[in-house]
N, C-alpha and C positions, 0 to 999 in steps of 0.2 A: 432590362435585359441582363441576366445574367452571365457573370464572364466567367470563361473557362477557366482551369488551375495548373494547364501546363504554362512553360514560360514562365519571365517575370509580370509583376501584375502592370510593371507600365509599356511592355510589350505588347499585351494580352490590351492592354488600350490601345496602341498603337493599330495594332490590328483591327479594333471594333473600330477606331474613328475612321481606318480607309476602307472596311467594310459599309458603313455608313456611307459616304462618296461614292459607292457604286453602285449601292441599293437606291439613293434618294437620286441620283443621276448628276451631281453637281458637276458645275463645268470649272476652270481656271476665275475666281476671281468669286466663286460662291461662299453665301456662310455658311459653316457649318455648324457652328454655336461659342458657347462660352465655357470658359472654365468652370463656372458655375453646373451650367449645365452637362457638362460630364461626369461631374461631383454627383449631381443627383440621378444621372440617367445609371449611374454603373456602380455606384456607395464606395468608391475608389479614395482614398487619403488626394489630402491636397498638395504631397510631396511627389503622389504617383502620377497625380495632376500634369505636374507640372514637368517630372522627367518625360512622362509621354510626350508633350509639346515640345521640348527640346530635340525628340529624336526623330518625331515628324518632320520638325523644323532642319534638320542634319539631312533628311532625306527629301527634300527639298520636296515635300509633301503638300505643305501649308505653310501661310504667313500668322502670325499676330499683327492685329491691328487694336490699338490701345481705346482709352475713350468711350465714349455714348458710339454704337450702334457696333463696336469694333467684336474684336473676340478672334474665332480661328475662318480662316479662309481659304480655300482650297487654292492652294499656289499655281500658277503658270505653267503651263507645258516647258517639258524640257526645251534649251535653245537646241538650236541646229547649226552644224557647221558642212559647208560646199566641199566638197570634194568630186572637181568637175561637173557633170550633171548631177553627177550621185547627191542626194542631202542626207549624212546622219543625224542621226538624234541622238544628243550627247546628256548621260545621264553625270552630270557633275561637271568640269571647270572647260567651258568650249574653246578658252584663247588655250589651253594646254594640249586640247586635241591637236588644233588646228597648229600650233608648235609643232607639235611630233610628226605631223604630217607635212609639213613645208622640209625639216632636217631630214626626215626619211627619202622625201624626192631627191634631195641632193645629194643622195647616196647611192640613187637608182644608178648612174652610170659605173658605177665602180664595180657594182655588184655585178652589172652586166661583163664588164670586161674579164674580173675574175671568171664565172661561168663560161667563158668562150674560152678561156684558155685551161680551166681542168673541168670540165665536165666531163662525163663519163657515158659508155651505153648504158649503163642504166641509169641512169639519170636522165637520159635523154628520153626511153621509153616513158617513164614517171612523167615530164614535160609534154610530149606527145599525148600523153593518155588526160590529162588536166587539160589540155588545148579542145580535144575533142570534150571532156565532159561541158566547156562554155559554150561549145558549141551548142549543146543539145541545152542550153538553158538559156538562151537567148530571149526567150518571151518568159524569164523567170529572173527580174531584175537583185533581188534579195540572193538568189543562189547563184548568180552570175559573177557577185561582189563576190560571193564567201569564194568562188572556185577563183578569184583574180588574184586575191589576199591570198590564196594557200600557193599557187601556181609561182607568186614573187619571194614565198616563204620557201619554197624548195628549189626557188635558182639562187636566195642566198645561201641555202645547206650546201652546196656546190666551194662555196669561197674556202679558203684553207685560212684566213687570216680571222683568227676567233672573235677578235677585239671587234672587225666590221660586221661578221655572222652574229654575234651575238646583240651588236647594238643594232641595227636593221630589223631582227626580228623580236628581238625587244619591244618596238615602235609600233610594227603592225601590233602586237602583244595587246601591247598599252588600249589603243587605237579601236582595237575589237574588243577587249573589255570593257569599255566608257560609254558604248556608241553602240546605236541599231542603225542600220538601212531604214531609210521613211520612202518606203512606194512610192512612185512618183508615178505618173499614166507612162505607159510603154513609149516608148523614143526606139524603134526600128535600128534607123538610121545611127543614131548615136550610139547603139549595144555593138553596130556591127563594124564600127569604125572603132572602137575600141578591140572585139576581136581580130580585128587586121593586123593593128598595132603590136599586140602579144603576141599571133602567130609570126609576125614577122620575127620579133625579138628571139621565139623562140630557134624558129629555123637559122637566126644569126650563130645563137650559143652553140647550138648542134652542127653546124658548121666551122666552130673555128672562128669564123670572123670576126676578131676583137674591134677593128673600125665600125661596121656596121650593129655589131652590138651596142655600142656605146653611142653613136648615132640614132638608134630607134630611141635604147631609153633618155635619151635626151627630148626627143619627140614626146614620149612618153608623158614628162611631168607636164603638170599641169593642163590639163587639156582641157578644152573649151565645152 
């Protein structure tokens, strides 16, 4: 097989060996071959060889496995990390998600207080109108998260204190660039007891009421 001439040439491998994985069907722990054999399937230098494996290996693509029967092997599904029912899929270091996401909880009540005591009407419409979009995705668990993340990103834009605005949404930042949503079968119940939770918070912040805002989001973290 002929390799294309854009890109560099151990990209341009990179590419043919996880093209290969998706044309032959390999699953987490399959071979895919040898060094040897990508040397002959593609007439690639044994320096392109070899930086190719290294950046598969970076992309947590494939393993090497050394010895008689060893070679490349289609590496393990990304880990996943809990976030309440939710599970992401974390493409790169999981104890660092789950970090930013335990600090980020513990920041949930502040962030709440600040928004109850300067949130604005329009701010408050902006919260209202993300309240109702969860509404309507309620049987759409993937767009239910992204409307949650953006809904908590714009009650921290609300804060006047940059240092706590900026490191909060920093964390979701982090958090959503690492990480997918992994579908889970629809949980009714659990979507809707989650939207309970935000509409209440939100009606605390639009109210004023700094005790009960900092009281939901304390409910808030970690939830079952």
């Amino acid at each position: 097989m002929a390799l294309p001439v854009h890109r560099s040439r151990a990209e341009d491998l990179v590419a043919y060996v996880e093209e290969a994985i998706e044309q032959r069907g390999l699953r987490p722990g399959d071979h895919i071959g040898t060094r040897a054999d990508l040397r002959d399937e593609t007439g690639v230098a044994r320096a392109t060889v070899n930086e190719a494996i290294r950046l598969l290996q970076e992309r947590q693509r494939i393993v090497l496995r050394p010895g008689p029967g060893g070679g490349l092997f289609v590496a393990q599904t990304d880990p996943v990390v809990r976030l309440g029912r939710t599970l992401l899929t974390v493409r790169g270091e999981p104890l660092a998600v789950a970090g930013a996401i335990e600090v980020r909880e513990q920041l949930e009540p502040l962030v709440a207080v600040h928004a109850a005591k300067h949130r604005t009407a329009k701010d408050g419409r902006e919260l209202k109108s993300l309240i109702s979009a969860m509404e309507r995705s309620v049987d759409d668990i993937t767009e239910f998260v992204s409307l949650n993340w953006k809904l908590h990103t714009r009650i921290a834009a609300i804060s006047p204190n940059a240092v706590l605005r900026g490191t909060y949404v920093g964390l979701y930042e982090f958090v959503n660039q690492v990480s997918l949503v992994n579908p889970q079968p629809r949980d009714a119940a659990y979507l809707e007891q989650r939207l309970k939770v935000h509409s209440e918070l939100v009606a605390a912040i639009l109210a004023g009421d700094v005790a009960a805002a900092q009281q939901v989001a304390e409910a808030h973290r970690h939830p079952s």
